[in-house]
C-alpha positions as CSV (number, residue, x, y, z in Angstrom):
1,X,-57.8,-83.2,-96.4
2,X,-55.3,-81.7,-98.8
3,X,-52.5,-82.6,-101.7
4,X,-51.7,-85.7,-103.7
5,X,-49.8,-85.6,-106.9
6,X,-49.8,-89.9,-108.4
7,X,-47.7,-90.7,-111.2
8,X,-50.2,-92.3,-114.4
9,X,-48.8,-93.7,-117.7
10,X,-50.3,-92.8,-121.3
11,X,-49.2,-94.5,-123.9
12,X,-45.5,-94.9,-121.7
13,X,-45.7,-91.3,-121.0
14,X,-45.7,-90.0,-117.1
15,X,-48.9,-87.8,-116.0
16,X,-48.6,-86.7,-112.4
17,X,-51.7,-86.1,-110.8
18,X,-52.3,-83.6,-107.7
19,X,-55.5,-84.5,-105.3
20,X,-56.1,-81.8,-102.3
21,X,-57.8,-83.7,-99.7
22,X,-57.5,-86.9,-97.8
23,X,-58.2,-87.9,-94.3
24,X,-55.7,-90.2,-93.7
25,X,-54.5,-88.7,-90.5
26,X,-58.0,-88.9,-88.4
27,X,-57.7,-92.7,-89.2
28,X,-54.6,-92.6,-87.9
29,X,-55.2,-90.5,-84.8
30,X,-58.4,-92.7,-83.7
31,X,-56.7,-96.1,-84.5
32,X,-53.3,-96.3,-82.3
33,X,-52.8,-99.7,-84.2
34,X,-53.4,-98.7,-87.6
35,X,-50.2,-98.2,-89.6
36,X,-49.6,-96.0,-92.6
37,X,-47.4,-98.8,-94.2
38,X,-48.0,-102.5,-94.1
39,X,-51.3,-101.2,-93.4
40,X,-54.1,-104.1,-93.0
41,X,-56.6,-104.4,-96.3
42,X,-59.6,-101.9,-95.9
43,X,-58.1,-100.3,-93.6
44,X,-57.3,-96.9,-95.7
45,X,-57.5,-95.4,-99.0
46,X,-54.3,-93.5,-99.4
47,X,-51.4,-95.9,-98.2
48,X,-47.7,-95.6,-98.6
49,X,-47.5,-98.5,-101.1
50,X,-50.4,-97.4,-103.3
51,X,-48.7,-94.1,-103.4
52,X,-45.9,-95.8,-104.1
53,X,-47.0,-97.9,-106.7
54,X,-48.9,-95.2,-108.1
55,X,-45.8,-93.0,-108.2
56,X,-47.0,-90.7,-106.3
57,X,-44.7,-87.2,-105.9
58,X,-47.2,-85.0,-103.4
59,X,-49.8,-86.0,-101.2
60,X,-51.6,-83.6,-98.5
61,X,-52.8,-85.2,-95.2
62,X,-55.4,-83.3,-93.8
63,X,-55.9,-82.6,-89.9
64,X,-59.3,-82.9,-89.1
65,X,-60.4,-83.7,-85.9
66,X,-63.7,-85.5,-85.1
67,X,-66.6,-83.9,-83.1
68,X,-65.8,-86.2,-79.8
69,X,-62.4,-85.1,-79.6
70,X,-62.3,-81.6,-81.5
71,X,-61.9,-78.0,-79.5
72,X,-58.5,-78.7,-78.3
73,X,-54.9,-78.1,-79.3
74,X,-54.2,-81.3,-78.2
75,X,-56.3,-83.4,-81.0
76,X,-54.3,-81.1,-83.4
77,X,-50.5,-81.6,-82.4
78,X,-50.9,-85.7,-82.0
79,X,-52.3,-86.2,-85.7
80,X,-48.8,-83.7,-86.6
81,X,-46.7,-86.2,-84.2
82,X,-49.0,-89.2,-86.1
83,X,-47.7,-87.4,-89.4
84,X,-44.1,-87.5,-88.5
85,X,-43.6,-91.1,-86.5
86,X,-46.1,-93.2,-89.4
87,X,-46.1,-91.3,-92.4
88,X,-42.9,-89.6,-92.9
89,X,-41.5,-92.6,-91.1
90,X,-41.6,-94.6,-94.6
91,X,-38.3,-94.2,-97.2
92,X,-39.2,-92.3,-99.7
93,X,-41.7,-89.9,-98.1
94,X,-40.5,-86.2,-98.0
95,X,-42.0,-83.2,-95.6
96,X,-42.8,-80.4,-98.1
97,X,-43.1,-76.9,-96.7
98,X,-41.6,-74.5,-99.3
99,X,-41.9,-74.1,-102.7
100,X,-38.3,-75.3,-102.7
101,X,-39.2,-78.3,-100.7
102,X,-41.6,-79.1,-103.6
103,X,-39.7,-78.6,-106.3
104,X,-36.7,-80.6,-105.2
105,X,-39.3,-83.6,-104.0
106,X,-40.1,-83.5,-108.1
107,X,-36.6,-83.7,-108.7
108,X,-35.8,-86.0,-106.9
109,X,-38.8,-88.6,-107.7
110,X,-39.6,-88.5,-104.0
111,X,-43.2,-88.7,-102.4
112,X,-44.6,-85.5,-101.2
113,X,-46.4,-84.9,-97.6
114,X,-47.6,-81.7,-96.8
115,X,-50.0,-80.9,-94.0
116,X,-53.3,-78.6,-94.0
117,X,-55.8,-77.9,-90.9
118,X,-59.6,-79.0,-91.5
119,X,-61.3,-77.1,-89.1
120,X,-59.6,-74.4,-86.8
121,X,-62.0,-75.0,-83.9
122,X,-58.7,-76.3,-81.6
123,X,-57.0,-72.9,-81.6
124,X,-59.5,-71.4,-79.7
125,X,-59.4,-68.1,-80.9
126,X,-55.3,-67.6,-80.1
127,X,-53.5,-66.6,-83.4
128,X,-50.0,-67.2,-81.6
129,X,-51.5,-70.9,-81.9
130,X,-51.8,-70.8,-85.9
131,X,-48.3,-69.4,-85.7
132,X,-47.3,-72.3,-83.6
133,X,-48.8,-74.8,-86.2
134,X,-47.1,-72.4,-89.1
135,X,-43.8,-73.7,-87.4
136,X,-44.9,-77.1,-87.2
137,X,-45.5,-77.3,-90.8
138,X,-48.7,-76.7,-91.6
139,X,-49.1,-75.1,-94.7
140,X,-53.4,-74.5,-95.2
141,X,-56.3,-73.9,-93.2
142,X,-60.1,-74.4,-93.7
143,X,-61.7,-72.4,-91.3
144,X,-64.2,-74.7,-89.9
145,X,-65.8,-78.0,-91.2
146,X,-69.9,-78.4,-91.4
147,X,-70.9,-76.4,-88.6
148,X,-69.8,-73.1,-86.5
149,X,-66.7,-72.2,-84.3
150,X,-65.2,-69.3,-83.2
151,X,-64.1,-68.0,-86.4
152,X,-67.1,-68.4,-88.8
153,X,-70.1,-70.5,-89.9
154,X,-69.9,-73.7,-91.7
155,X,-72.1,-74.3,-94.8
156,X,-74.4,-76.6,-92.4
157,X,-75.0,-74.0,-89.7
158,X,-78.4,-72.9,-90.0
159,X,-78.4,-69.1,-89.3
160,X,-75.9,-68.7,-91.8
161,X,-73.6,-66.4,-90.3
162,X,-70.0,-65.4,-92.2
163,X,-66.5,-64.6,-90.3
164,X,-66.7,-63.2,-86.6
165,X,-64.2,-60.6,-85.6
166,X,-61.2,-63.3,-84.6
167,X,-62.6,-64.8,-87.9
168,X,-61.4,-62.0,-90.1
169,X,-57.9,-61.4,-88.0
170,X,-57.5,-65.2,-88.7
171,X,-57.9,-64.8,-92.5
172,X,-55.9,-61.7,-92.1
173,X,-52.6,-63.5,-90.1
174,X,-52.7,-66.7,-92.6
175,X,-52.1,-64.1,-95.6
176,X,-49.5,-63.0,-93.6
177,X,-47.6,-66.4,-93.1
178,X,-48.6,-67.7,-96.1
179,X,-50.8,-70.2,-95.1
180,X,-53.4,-71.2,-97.8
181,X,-57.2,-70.2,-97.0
182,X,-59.5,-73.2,-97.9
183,X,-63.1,-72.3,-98.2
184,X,-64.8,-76.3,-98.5
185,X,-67.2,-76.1,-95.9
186,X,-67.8,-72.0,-95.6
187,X,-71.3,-70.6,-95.4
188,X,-71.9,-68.7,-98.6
189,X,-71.7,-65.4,-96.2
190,X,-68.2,-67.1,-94.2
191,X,-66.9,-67.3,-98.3
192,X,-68.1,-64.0,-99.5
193,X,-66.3,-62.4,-96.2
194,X,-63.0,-64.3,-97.4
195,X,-63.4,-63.1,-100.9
196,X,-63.5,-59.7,-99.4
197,X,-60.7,-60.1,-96.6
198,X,-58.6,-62.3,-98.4
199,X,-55.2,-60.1,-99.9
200,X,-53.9,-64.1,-101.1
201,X,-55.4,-66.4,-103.9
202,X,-58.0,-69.1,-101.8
203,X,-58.7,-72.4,-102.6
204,X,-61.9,-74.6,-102.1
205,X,-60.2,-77.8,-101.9
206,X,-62.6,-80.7,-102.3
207,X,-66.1,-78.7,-103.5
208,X,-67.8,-79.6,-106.6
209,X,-70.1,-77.4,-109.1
210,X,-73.9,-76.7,-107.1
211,X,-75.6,-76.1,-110.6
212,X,-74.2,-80.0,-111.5
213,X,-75.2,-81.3,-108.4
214,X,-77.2,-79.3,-105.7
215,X,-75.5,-80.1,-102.3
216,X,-74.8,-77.0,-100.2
217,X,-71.3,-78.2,-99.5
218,X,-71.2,-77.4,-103.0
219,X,-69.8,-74.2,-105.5
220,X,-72.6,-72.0,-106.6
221,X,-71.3,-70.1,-109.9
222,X,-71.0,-66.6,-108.0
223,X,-68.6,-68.8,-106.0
224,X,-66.8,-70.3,-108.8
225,X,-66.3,-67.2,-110.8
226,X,-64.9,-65.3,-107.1
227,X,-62.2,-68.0,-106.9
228,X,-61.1,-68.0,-110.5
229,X,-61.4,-64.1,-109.9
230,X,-58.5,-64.3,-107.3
231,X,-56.7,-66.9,-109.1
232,X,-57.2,-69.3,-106.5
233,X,-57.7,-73.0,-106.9
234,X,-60.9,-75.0,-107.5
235,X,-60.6,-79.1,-106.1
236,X,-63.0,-81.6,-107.6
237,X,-64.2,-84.1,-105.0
238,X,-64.6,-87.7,-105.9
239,X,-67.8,-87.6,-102.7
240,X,-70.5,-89.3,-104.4
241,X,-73.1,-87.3,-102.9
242,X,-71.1,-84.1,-104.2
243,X,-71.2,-85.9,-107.5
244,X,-74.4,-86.4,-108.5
245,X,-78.0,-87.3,-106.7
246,X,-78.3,-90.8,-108.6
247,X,-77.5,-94.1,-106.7
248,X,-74.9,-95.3,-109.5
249,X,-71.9,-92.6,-109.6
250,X,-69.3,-92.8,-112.5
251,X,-66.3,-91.3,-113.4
252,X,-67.9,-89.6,-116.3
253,X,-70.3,-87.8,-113.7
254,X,-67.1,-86.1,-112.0
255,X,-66.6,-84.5,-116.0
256,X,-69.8,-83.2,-115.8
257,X,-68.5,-80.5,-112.9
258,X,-65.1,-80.2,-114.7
259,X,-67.1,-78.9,-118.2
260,X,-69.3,-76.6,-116.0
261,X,-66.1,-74.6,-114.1
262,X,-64.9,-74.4,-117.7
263,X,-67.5,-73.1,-119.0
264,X,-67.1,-70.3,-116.3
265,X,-63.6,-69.6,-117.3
266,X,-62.1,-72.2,-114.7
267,X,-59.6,-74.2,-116.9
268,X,-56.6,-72.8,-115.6
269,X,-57.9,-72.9,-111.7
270,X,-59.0,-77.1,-111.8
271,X,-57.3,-79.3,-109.7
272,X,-58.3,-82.6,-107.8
273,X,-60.0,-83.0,-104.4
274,X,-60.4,-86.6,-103.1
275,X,-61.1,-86.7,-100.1
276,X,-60.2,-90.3,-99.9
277,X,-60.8,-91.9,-96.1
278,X,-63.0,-89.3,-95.7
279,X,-65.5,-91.2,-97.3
280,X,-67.4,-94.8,-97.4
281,X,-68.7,-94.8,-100.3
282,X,-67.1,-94.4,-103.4
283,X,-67.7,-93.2,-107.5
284,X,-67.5,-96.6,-109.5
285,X,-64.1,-97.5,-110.1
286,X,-62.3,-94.9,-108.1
287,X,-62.1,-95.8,-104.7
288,X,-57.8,-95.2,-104.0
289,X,-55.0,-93.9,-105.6
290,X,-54.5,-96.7,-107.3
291,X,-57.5,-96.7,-109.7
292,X,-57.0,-92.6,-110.5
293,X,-56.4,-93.7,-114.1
294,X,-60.2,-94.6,-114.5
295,X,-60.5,-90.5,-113.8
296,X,-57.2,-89.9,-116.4
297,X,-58.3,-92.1,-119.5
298,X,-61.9,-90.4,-118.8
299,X,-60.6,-87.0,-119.5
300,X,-58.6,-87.9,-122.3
301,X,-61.4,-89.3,-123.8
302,X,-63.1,-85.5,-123.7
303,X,-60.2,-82.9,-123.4
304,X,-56.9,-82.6,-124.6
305,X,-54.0,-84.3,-123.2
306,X,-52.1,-81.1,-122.5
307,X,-55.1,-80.2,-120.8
308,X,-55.9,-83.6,-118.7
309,X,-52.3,-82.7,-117.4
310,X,-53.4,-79.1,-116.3
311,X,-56.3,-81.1,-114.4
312,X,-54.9,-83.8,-112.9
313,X,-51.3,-81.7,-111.6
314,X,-49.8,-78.9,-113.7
315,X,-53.2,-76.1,-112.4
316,X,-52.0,-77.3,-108.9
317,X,-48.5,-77.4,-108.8
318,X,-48.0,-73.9,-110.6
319,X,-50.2,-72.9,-107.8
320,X,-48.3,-74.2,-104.9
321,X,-45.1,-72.6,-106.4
322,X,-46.4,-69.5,-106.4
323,X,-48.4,-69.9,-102.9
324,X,-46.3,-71.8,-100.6
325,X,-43.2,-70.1,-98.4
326,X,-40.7,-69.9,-101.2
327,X,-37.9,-71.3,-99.1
């Protein structure tokens, strides 16, 4: 899904930490008992208290709705009502739409929610509906998941076909509204059609490096290099399978695809990915918020701590300043 910024400690210092994806709200939507706080153990990831624990300032809940239910409008506007009546329900969570919105929840100490689409499948071609869910708060888009819609091919679809014609007008009307363009999930030919189109830095949001780890749903370094290009954002996922191919996954693999973007000139464009509930399976040691300073005392142990900050938050945040509605 999309955003989460947790609050680690080193050595009594604060590092904020910004993750771009978690599915939190599909949880939600499928389970009419399941509760955002007070929630039941194993029930999610990303709760209210680890966040709060954590010190969480941003989080992005993703929309994505599964294949049984997916093609409507519907699916899409009860996972925003599901946003509103259990997760910004809780005391110190605070809606983020604006750049203004964002810095004042940092101000304030206050725990960030801001909404992206997974998947545009339930607009059904209508661009007065993306405008409707612009309204609403929604503040990114990925165009489709694995497989194709109306607006482009997924990474998974086999004929491996980019943007159709409402495809490109979509790309075209998010610029417009500034509503961020994620590209997880794209065929190459969908991303290479937004890297044309796209007159707005794009983000992948939760994609790691495919010379690292060969998974389609991963970066190739023409990819990598486009996105950096734009000045757009690039969101390490903590998927195992997007890790690494070996049965053991650790923390230390994840640096692996960090050194690689670097290499390619990516150190100003890294940010985090989780996609936390979207998931079963989990890297060693980092399986919720609460753990993310196994991933922090890894990267210090390798980079800079000036640099560990860019990574986990500061890449991010001067991104969604300049990228989100400014008021």
């Amino acid at each position: 899904m999309f955003l989460l910024t947790v609050s680690l400690t080193n050595g009594g210092a604060t590092m904020k930490v910004v993750d771009f994806h978690c599915d939190v709200l599909c949880k939600l939507l499928l389970d009419e008992h399941l509760t955002f706080q007070d929630s039941k153990p194993g029930s999610l990831d990303v709760t209210y208290e680890r966040l709060k624990a954590a010190g969480t300032v941003l989080q992005t809940f993703a929309i994505y709705i599964p294949e049984s239910l997916n093609g409507r409008l519907e699916p899409i506007l009860e996972s925003v009502d599901r946003f509103h009546q259990r997760v910004l329900i809780c005391k110190d969570m605070m809606w983020v739409r604006t750049a203004e919105d964002l810095d004042l929840c940092l101000k304030t100490g206050k725990i960030g929610a801001l909404l992206s689409l997974e998947g545009v499948d339930g607009l059904q071609g209508q661009l007065p509906m993306l405008r409707i869910l612009h309204q609403l708060g929604i503040r990114a888009a990925g165009i489709t998941w694995n497989h194709a819609n109306w607006a482009a091919d997924g990474v998974m679809e086999p004929r491996g076909g980019g943007l159709t014609t409402a495809g490109r007008q979509l790309v075209a009307e998010c610029n417009k509204l500034d509503m961020i363009v994620d590209v997880s999930h794209l065929s190459e030919r969908s991303f290479w059609d937004v890297a044309e189109l796209s007159q707005k830095p794009f983000i992948a949001s939760h994609s790691n490096a495919r010379a690292i780890c060969d998974h389609p749903r991963n970066l190739n370094d023409r990819q990598i290099e486009a996105i950096i290009k734009q000045n757009g954002m690039l969101g390490i996922t903590y998927v195992p399978w997007f890790v690494t191919q070996a049965d053991q996954v650790v923390v230390e693999d994840m640096l692996r695809h960090i050194e690689h973007m670097c290499e390619l000139g990516g150190e100003a464009h890294i940010m985090m990915g989780s996609d936390f509930d979207g998931i079963d399976k989990y890297v060693s040691g980092l399986t919720h918020p609460g753990e993310l300073v196994t991933l922090q005392e890894a990267l210090l142990r390798r980079y800079s701590e000036e640099q560990t900050k860019r990574f986990m938050s500061g890449n991010a945040l001067r991104y969604l300043r300049s990228n989100l509605p400014p008021a």
